[in-house]
C-alpha positions in Angstrom: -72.9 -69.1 25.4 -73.7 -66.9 27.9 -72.4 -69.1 30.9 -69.0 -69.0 29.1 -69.2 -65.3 28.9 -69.9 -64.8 32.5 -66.9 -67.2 33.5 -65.0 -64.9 31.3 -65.8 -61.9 33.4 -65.5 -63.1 36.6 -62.3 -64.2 35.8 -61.0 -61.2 34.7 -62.8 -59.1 37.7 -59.4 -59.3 39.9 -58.7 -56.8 43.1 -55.9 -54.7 41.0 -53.9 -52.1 42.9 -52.6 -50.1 41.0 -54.0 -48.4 37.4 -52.5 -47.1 34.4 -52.4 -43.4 34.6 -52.3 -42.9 30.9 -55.1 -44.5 30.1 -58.6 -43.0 30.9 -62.2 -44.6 31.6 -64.9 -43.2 29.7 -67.4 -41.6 31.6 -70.1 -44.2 29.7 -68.7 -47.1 31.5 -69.1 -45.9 34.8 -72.6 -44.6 34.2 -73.3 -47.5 32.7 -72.0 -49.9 34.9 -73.9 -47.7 38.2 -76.9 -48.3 36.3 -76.5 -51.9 36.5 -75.7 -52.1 40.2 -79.3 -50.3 40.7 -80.8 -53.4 39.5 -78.9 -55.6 42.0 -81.2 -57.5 44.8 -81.9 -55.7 47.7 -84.1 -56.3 51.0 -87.7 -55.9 50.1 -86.8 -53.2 47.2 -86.3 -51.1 49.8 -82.8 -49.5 47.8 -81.2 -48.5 50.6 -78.0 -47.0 48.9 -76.4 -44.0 47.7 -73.4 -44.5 45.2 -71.6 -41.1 45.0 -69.3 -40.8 41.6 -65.6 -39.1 42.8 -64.9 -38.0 38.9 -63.4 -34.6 39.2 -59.5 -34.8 39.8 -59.6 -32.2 42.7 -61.8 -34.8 44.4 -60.2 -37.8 43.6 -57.0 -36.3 45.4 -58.4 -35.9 48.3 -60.6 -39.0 49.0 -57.0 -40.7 47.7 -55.4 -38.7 50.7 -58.3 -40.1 53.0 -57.7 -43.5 51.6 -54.8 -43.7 52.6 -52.8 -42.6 49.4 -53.2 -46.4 48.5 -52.0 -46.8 45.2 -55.7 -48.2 44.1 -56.7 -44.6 44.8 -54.0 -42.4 43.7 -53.8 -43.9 40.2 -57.6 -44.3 40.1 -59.3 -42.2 37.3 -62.7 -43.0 38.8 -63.6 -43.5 42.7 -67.6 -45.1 43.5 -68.4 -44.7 47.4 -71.3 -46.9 48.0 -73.1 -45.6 50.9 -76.0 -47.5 53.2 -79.1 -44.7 53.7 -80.9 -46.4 56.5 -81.7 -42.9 57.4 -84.1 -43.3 54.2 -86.4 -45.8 55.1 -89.2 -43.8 55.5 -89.0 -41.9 52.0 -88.5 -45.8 50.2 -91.3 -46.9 51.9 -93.5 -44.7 50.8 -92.4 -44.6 47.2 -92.7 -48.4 47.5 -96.3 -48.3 48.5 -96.7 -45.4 45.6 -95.5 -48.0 43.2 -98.3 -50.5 44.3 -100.7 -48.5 44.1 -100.5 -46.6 41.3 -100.9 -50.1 39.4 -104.2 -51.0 41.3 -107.5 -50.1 39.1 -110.4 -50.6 41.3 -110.5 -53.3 43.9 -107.0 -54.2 45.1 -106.2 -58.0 44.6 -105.0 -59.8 47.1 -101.3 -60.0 46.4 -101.5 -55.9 46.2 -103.3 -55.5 49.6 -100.4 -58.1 50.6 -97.7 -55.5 49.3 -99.5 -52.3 50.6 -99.8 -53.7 54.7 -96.2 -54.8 54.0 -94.7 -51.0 53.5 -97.1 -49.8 55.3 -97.4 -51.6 58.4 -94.4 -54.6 58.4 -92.0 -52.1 57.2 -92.1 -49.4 60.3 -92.1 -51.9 62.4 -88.6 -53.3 60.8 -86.8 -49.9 60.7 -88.6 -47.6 63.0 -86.6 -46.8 66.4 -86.7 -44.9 69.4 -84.0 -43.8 72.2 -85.0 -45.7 74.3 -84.9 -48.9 72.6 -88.3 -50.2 73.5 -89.4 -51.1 70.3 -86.3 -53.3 69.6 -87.5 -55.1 72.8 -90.9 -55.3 71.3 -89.6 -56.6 67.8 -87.7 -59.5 70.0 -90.9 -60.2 71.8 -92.5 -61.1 68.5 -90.0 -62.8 67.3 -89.4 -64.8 70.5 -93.2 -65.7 70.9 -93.9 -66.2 67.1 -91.1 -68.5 66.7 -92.1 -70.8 69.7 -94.1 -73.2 67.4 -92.7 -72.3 63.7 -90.4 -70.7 62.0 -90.2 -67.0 62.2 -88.6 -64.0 60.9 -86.6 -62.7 63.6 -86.6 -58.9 64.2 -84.1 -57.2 65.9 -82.1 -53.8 66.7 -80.0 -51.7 65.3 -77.4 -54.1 64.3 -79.4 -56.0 62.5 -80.8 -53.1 60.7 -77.1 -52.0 59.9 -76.2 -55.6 58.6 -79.6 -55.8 56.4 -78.8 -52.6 54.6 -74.5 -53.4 54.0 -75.8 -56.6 52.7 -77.9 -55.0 49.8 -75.1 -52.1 49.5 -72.4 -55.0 48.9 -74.9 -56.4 46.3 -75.0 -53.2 44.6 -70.4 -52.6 44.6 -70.3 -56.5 43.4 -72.7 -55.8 40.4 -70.8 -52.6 39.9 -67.6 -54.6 39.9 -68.4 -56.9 37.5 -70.0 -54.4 34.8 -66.8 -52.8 34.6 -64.9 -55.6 34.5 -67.4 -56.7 31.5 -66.3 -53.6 30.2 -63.0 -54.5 29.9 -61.7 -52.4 33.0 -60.2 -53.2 36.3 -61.6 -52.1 39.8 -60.6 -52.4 43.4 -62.9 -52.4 46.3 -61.4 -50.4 49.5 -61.9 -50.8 53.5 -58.6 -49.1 54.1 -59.9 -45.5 54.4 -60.7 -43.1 57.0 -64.4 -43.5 56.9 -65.1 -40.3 59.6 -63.2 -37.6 57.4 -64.4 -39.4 54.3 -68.1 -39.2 55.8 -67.7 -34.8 56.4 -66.0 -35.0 52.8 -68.8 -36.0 51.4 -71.3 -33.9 53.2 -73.5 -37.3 54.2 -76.2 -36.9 57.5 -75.5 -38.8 60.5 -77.9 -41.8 59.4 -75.1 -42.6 56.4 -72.6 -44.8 56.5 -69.8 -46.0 53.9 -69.8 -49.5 52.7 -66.9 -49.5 50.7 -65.0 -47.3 47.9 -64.3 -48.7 44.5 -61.5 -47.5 42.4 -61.4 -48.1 38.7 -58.8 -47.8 35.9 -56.9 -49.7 33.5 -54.9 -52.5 35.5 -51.2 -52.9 35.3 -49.5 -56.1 36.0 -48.4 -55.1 39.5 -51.4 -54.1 40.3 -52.9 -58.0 40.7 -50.3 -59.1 43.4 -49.7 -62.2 42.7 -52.4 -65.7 40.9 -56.0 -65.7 43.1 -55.6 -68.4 45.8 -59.0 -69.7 46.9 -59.2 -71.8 49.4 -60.5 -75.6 48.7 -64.0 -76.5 46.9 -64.9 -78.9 49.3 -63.6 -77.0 52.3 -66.1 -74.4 51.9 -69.3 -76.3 50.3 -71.1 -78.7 52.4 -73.6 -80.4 50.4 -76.7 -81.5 52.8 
């Protein structure tokens, strides 16, 4: 039952372009539906995300004019920016370790003295930098002599920082994709934007950046350009 339900929905979740105008989104859905995407997985619970709702219609104009004036955005009724708050590590960290131990009740066991050195100690040494980069050459060090004689986690830069945290962000928009399309509404994830004017728009510090914008609405026929072309099973699964 429910695995038919799911195909349902992730066939009806299609990229559609262009909305119908006279037909609004209740508020509930897209509440509802960013509620959801909290839940998706995410790199050690570290929620490393900001989803900023565009709702007001003076808004919605102008990220549509930074977007582009795609017709995804300009006949949108809702926008969703998902944003990556690196920046935030520290703050997450600490709420993380808060969690932990506000659930301990006398001696720690061992699985919570595990989760405390991990936000605590492993976790800094993940996300902290400095200008100078020396501690991305110390976190390639230890991965470079750790990983001589087994398999090791390997630490890097800033990059790889950058990709751990879009990673979890895209989590988040796909989850948010498929609520709403559960709801019976269409969305369209958007990289065609101006992502510096659409960065001051929005007011976000430096250590922000923009993963992607979501429009929703009602689809129209035109707005799914044509059937979904995927490209081969067997061209892209390589069973081992």
């Amino acid at each position: 039952m429910f695995s038919e339900e799911f195909q349902k929905i992730v066939e009806f979740r299609r990229s559609n372009r262009s909305f119908d105008v006279h037909t609004e989104v209740p508020h509930e859905v897209i509440e509802k539906s960013i509620k959801r995407s909290i839940l998706a997985p995410n790199s050690s619970n570290m929620q490393l995300w900001e989803f900023q709702w565009i709702e007001s219609e003076d808004m919605r104009k102008e990220l549509s004019a930074l977007c582009l004036n795609q017709s995804a955005a300009s006949t949108a009724k809702h926008m969703v920016v998902f944003i990556t708050r690196k920046d935030l590590w520290r703050e997450r960290a600490k709420w993380n370790y808060q969690q932990i131990a506000q659930t301990i009740n006398g001696e720690p066991s061992r699985l919570q003295k595990r989760g405390l050195d991990y936000y605590k100690k492993l976790i800094p040494l993940i996300y902290m930098n400095d200008p100078f980069f020396l501690l991305t050459f110390l976190r390639r060090g230890i991965s470079f002599f750790g990983g001589l004689r087994k398999p090791f986690y390997r630490l890097g830069g800033r990059s790889e920082q950058r990709i751990v945290v879009h990673k979890s962000c895209a989590l988040a928009a796909q989850t948010f994709m498929l609520s709403v399309a559960a709801e019976g509404f269409h969305s369209c994830p958007m990289e065609g934007f101006d992502k510096h004017r659409t960065k001051k728009m929005l007011k976000l510090p430096y250590g922000a950046e923009i993963n992607m914008i979501v429009s929703v609405g009602k689809g129209t026929d035109k707005g799914v350009w044509g059937p979904r072309y995927r490209v081969p099973y067997n061209e892209v699964v390589k069973k081992i």
